[in-house]
C-alpha positions as CSV (number, residue, x, y, z in Angstrom):
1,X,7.3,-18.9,-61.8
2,X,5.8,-19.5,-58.5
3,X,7.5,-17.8,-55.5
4,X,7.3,-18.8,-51.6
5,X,8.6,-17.0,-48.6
6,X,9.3,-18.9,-45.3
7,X,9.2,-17.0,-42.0
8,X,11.6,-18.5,-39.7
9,X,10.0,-18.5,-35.6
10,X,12.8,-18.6,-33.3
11,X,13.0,-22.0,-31.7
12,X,14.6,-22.0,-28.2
13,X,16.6,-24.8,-27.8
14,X,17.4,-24.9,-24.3
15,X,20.5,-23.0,-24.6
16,X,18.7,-19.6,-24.2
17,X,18.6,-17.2,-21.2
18,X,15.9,-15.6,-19.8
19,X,16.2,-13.1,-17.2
20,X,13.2,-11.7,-15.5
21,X,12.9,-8.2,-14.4
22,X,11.5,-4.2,-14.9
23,X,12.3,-4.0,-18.2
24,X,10.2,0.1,-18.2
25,X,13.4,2.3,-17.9
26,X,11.1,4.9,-16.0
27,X,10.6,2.6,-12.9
28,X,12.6,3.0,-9.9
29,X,13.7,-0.7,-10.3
30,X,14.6,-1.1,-13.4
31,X,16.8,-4.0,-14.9
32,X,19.1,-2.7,-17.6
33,X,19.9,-6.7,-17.4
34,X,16.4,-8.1,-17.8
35,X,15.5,-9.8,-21.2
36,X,11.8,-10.4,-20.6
37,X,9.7,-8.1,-18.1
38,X,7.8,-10.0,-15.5
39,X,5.1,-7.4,-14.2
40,X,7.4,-6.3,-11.2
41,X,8.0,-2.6,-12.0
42,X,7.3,-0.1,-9.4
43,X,6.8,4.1,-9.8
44,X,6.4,6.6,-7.7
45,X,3.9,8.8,-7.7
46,X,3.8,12.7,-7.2
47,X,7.2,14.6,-6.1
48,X,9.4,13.0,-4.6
49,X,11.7,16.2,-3.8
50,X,12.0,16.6,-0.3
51,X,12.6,20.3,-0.4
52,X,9.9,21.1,-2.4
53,X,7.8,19.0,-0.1
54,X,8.8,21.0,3.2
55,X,8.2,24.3,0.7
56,X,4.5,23.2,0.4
57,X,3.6,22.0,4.3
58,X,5.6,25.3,5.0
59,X,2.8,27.2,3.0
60,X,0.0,25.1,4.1
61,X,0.8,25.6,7.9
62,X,1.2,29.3,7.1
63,X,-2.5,29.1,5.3
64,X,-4.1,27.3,8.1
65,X,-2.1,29.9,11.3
66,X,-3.8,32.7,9.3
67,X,-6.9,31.4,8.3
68,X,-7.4,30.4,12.5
């Protein structure tokens, strides 16, 4: 007995919606709503904790009054 399979593609037919967005749930824009990702994600890079920022131009200026 000879067997077949058939893959069945999706077909859109008009009646589908596409919305365009982040889709990477690490960027700071994602879009929990956005089907299909359209290159627009953004990161940031490095701390972005403004105390612990202060704490380390605190130390540096520290460094650099006693290295002078």
């Amino acid at each position: 007995m000879l067997q077949t399979s058939v893959t069945l593609l999706p077909v859109d037919d008009g009646s589908c919606e596409y919305i365009y967005g982040c889709t990477d749930v690490i960027a700071e824009n994602y879009n929990p709503s956005a089907t299909n990702d359209d290159g627009s994600c953004e990161y940031v890079l490095g701390c972005t904790d403004a105390s612990a920022i202060t704490s380390i131009l605190l130390q540096l200026k520290k460094m650099v009054h006693v290295s002078s």
